[in-house]
Backbone as a chain_set.jsonl record, in Angstrom:
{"seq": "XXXXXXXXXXXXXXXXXXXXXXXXXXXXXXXXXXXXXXXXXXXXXXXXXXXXXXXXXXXXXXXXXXXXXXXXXXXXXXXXXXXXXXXXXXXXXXXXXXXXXXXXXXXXXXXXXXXXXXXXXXXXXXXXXXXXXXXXXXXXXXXX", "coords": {"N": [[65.178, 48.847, -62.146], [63.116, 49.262, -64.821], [60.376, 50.677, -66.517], [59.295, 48.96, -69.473], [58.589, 50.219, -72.484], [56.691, 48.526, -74.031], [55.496, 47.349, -71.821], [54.465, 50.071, -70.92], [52.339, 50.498, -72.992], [50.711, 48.396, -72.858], [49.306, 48.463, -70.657], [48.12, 51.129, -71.171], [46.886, 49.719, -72.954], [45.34, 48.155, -71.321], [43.502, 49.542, -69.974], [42.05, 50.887, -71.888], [40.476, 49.02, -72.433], [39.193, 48.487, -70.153], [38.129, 50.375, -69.627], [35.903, 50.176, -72.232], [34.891, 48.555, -71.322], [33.701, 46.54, -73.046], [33.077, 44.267, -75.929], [36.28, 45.065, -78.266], [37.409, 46.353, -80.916], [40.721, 45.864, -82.515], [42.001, 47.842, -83.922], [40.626, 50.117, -83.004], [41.698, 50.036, -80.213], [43.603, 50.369, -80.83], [43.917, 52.879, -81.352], [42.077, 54.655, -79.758], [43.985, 54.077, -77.202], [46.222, 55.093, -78.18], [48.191, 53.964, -78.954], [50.854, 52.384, -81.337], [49.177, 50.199, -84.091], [50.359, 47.621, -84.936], [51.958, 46.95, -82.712], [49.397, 47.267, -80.494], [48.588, 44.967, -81.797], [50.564, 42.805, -81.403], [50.885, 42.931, -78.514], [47.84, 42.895, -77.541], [47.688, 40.219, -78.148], [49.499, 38.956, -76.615], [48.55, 39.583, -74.094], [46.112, 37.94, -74.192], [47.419, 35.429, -74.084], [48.183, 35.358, -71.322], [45.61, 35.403, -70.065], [44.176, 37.584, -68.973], [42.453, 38.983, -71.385], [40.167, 38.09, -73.721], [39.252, 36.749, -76.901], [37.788, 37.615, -79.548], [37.244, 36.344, -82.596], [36.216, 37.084, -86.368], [33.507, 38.912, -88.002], [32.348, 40.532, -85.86], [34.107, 40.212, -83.893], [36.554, 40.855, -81.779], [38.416, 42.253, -78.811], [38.248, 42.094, -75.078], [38.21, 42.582, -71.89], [39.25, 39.685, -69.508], [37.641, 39.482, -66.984], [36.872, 40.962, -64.029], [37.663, 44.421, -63.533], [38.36, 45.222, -61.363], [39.46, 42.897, -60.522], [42.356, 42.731, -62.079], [45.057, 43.381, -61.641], [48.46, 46.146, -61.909], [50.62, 44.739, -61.733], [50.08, 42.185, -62.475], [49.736, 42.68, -65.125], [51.532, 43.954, -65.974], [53.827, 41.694, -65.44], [53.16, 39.832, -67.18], [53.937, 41.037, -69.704], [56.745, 41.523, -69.361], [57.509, 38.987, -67.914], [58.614, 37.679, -64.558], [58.654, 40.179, -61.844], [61.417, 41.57, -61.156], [64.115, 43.743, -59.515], [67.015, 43.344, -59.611], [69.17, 41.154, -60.826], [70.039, 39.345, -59.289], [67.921, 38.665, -57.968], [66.458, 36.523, -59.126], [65.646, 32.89, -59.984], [67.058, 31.729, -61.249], [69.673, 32.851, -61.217], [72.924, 32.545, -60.268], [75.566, 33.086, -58.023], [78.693, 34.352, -57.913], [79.958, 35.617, -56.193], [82.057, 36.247, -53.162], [81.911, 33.749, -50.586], [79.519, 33.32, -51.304], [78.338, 30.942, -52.692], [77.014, 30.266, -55.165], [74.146, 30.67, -53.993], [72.777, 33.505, -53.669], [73.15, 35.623, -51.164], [74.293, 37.816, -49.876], [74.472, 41.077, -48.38], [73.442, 43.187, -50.195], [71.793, 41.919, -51.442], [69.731, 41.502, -50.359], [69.042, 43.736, -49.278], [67.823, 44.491, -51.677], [65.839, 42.645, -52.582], [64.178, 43.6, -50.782], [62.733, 46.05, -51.357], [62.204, 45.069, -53.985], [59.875, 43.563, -53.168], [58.173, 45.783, -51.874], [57.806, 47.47, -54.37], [56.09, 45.463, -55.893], [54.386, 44.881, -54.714], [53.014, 47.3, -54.007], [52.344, 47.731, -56.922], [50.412, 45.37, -56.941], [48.248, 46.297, -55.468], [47.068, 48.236, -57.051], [44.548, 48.16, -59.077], [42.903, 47.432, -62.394], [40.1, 49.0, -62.25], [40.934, 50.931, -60.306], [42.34, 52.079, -61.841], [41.104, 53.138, -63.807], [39.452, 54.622, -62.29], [41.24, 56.908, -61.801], [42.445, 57.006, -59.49], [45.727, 56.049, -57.44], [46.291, 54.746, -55.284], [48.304, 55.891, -53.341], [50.552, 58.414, -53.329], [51.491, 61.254, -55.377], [54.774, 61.384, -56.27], [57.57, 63.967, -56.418]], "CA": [[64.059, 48.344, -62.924], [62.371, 50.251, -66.034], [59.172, 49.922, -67.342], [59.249, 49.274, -70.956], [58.067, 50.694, -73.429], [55.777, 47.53, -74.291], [54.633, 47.318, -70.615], [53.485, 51.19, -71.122], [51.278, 50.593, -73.756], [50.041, 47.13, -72.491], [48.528, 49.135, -69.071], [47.44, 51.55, -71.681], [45.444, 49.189, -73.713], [44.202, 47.685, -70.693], [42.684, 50.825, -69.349], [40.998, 51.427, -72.799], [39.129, 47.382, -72.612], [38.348, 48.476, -69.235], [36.921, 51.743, -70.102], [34.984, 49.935, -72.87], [33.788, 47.124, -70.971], [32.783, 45.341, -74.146], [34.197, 43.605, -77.207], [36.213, 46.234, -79.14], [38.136, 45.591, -81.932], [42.138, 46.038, -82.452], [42.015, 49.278, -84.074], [39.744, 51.078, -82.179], [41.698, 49.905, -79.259], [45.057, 51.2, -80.818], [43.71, 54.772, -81.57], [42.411, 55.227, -78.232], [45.149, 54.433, -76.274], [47.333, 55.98, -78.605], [49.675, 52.79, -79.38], [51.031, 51.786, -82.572], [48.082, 48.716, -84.195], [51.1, 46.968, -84.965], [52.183, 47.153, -81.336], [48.492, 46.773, -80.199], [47.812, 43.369, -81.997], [51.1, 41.651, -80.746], [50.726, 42.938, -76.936], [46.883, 42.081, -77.141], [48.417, 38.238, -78.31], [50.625, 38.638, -75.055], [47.33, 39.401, -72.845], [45.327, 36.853, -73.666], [47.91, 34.191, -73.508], [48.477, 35.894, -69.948], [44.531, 35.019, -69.585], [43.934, 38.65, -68.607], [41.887, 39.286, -72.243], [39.682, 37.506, -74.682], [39.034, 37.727, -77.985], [36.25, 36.529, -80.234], [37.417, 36.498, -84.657], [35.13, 37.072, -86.986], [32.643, 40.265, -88.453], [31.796, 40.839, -84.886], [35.108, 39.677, -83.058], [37.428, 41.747, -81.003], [39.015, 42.234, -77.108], [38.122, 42.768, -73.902], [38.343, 42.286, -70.436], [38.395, 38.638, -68.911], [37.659, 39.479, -65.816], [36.152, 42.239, -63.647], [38.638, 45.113, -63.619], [39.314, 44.935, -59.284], [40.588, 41.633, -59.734], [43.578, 42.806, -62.41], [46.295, 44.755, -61.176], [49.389, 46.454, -62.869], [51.813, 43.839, -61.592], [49.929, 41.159, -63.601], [50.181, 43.01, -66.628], [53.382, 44.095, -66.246], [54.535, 40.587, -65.855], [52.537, 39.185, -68.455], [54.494, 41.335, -70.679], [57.822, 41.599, -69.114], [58.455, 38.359, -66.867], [58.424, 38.072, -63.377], [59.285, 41.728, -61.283], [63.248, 41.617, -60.205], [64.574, 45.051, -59.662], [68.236, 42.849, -59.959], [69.169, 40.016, -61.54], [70.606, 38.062, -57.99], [66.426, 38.032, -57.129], [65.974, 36.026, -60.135], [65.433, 31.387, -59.602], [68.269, 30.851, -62.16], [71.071, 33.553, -60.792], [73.984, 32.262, -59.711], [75.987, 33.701, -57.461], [79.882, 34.261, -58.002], [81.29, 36.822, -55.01], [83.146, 35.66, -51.773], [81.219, 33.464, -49.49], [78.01, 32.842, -51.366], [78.406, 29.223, -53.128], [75.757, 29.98, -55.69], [73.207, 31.197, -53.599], [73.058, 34.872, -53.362], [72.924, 36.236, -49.43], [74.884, 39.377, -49.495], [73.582, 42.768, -48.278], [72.963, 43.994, -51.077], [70.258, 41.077, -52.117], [68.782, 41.702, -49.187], [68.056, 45.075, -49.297], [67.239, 44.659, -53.186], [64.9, 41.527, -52.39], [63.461, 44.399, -49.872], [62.728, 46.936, -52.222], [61.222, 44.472, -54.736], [58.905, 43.358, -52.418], [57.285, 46.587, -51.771], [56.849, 47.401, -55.576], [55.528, 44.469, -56.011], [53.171, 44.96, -53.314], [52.399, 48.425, -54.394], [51.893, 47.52, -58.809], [49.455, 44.415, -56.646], [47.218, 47.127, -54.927], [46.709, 48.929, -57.798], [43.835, 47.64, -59.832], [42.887, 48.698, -63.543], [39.534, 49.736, -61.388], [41.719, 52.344, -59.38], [42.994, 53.221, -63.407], [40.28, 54.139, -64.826], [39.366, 55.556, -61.48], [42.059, 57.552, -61.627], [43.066, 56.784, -58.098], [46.898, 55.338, -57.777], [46.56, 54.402, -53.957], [49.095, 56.796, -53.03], [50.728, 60.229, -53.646], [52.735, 61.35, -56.599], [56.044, 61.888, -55.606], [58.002, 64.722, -56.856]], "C": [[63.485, 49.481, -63.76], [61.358, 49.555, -66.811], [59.095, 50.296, -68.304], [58.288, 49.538, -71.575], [56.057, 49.593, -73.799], [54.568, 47.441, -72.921], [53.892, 48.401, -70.586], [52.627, 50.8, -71.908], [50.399, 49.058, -73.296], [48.924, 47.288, -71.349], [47.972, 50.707, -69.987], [46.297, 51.111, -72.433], [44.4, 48.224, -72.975], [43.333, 48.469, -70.0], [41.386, 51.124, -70.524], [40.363, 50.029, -72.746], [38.514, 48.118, -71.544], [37.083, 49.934, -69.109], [35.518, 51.312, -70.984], [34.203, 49.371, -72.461], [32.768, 46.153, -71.622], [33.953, 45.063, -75.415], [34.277, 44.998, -77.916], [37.504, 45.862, -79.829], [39.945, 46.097, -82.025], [42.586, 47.305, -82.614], [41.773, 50.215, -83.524], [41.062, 50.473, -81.249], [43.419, 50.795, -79.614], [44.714, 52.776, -81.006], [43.221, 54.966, -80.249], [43.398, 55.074, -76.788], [46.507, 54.529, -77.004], [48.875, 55.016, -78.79], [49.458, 52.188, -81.071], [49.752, 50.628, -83.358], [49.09, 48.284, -84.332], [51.661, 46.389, -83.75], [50.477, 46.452, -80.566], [48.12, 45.257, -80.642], [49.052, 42.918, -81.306], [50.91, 41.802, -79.221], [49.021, 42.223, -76.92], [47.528, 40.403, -77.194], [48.932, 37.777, -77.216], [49.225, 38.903, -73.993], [46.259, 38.4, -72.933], [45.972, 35.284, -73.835], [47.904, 34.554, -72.076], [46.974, 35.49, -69.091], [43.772, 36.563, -68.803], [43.139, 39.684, -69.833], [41.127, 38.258, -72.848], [39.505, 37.824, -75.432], [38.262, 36.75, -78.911], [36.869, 37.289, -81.946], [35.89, 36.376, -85.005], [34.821, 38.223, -86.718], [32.817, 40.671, -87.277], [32.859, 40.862, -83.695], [35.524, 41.131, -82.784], [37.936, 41.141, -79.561], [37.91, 42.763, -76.417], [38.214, 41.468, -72.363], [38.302, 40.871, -69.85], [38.503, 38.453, -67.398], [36.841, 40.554, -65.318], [37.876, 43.517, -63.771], [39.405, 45.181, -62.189], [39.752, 43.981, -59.298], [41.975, 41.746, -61.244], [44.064, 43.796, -62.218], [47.812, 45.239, -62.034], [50.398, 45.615, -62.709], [51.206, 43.168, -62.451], [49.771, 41.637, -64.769], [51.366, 43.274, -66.932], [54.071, 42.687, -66.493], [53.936, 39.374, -66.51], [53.273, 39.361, -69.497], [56.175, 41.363, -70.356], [58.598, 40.316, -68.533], [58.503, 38.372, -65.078], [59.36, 39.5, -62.702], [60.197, 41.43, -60.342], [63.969, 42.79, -60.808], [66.053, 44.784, -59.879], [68.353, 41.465, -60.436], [69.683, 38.906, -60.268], [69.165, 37.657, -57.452], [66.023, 36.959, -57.97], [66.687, 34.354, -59.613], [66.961, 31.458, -60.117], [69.488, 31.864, -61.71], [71.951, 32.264, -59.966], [74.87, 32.9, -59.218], [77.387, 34.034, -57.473], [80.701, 35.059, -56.456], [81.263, 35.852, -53.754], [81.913, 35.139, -51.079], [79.662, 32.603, -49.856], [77.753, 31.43, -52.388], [77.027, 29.286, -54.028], [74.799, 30.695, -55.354], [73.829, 32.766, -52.979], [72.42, 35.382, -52.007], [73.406, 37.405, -48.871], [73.704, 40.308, -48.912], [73.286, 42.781, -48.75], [71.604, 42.845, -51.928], [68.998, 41.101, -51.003], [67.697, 42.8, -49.156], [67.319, 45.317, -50.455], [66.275, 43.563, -53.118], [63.513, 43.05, -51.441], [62.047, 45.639, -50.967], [61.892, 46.138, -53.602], [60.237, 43.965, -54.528], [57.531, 44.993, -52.435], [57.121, 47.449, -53.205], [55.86, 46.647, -55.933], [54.331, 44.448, -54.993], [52.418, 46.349, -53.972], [51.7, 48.455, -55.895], [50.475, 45.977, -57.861], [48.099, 45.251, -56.232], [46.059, 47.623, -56.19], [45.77, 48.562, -59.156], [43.314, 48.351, -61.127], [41.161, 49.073, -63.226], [39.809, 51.328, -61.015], [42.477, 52.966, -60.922], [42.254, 54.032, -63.8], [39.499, 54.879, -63.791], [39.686, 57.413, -60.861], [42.61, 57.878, -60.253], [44.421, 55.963, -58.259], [46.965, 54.742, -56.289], [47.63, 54.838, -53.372], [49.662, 58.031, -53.587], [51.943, 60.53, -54.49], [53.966, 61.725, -55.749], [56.967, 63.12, -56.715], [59.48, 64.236, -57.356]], "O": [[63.43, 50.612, -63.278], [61.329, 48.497, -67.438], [58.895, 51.48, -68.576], [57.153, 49.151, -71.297], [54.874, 49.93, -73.773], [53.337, 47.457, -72.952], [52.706, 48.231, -70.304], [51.63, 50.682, -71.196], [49.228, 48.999, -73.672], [47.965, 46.545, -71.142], [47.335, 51.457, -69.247], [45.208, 51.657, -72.609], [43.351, 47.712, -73.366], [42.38, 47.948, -69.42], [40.224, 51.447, -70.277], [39.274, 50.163, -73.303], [37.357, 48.485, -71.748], [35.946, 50.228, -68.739], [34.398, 51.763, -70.744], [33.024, 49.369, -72.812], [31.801, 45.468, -71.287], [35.089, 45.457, -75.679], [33.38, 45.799, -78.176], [38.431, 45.202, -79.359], [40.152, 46.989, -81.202], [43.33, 47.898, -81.834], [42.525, 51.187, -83.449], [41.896, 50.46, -82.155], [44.096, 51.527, -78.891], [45.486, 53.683, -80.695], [44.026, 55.509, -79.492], [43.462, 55.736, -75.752], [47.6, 54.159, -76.574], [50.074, 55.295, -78.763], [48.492, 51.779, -81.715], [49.429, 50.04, -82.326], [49.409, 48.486, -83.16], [51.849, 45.174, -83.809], [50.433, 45.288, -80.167], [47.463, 44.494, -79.933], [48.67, 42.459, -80.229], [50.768, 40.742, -78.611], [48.878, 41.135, -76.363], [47.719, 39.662, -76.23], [48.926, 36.615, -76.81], [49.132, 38.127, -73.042], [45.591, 38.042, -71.963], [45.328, 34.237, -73.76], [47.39, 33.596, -71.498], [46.961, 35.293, -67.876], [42.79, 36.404, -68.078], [43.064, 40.892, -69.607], [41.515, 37.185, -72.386], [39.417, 39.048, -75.532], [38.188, 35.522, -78.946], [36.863, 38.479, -82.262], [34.894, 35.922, -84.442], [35.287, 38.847, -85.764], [33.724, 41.5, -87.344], [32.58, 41.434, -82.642], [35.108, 42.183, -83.269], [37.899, 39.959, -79.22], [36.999, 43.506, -76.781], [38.252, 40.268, -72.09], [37.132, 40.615, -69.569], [39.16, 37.635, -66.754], [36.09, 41.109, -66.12], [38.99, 43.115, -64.109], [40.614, 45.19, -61.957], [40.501, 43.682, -58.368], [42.567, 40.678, -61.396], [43.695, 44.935, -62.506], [48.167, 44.427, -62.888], [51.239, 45.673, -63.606], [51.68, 43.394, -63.564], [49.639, 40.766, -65.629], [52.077, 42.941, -67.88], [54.751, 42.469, -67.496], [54.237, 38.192, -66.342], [53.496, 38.44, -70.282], [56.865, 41.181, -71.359], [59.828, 40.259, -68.518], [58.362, 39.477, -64.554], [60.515, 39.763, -63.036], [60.038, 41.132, -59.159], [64.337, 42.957, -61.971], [66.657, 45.763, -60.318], [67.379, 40.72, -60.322], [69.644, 37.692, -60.466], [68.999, 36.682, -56.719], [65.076, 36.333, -57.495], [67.784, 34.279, -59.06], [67.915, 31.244, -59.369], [70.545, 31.327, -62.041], [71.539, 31.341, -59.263], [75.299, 33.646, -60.098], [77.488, 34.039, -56.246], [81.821, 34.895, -55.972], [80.513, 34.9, -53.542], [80.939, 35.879, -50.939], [78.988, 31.787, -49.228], [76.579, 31.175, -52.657], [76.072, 28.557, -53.761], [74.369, 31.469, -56.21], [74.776, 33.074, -52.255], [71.2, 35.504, -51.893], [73.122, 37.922, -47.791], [72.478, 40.242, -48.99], [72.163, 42.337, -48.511], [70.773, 43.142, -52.786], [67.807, 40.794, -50.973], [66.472, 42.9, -49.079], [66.375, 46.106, -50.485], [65.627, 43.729, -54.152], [62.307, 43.197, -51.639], [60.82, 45.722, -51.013], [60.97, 46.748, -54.144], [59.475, 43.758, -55.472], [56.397, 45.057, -52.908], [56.162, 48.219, -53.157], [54.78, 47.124, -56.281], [53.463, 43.581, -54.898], [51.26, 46.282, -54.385], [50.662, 49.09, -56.082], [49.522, 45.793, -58.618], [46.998, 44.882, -56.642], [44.839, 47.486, -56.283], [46.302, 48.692, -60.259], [43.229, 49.579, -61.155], [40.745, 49.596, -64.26], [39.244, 52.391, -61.27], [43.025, 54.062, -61.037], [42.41, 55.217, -64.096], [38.817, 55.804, -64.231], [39.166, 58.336, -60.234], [43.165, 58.946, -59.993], [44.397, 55.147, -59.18], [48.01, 54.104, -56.16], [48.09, 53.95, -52.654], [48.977, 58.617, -54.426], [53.095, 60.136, -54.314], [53.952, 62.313, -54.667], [56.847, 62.906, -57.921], [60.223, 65.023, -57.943]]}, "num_chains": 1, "name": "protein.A"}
């Protein structure tokens, strides 16, 4: 799994709403978190279909936050912008399965341990609230 490009700046421009904690307009929001405006207006478009932004047009219009910041976490932005989080493609509804034994449904080892393993990202990007961002707390310890 790799977090794209798009997903970086999407958990960047939700750090800068939550920093603002008020309506702030497209521009402003691309110069401080340092993403393209071109980039910034279509990912905002992708967060508040996702229901994780609002945005008010007009003189006065702009983004921000629809919500408190402890109740969104980096998994729901991530898969706002990316899709649901499958570190392989056999975790995914619509896979189909082709190798010896598995009739479709994927049961091998190796989905096992990769079902395993997507679990506890997924658990860990859930913890992590854009709260604990602009906190600058990650709920655990960089790894080297």
């Amino acid at each position: 799994m790799k977090i794209t490009r798009e997903s970086d700046y999407a958990l960047r421009i939700m750090r800068c709403l939550a920093v603002k904690g008020k309506l702030t307009d497209a521009k402003t929001v691309s110069e401080e978190a340092r993403v393209p405006l071109r980039f910034t207006i279509k990912i905002l478009s992708k967060l508040v279909n996702g229901n994780v932004v609002k945005s008010r047009k007009g003189v006065n219009g702009g983004y921000a936050l629809n919500g408190a910041p402890k109740d969104i976490s980096m998994r729901m932005i991530i898969e706002i912008i990316e899709g649901p989080l499958t570190i392989s493609p056999c975790l995914s509804d619509d896979f189909k399965c082709e190798h010896d034994g598995c009739d479709g449904e994927c049961s091998c080892f190796y989905n096992h341990v990769f079902d395993d393993i997507n679990y506890i990202i997924s658990e860990k990007l859930d913890k992590i609230s854009l709260k604990d961002v602009v906190a600058g707390s990650s709920g655990g310890q960089k790894h080297d």
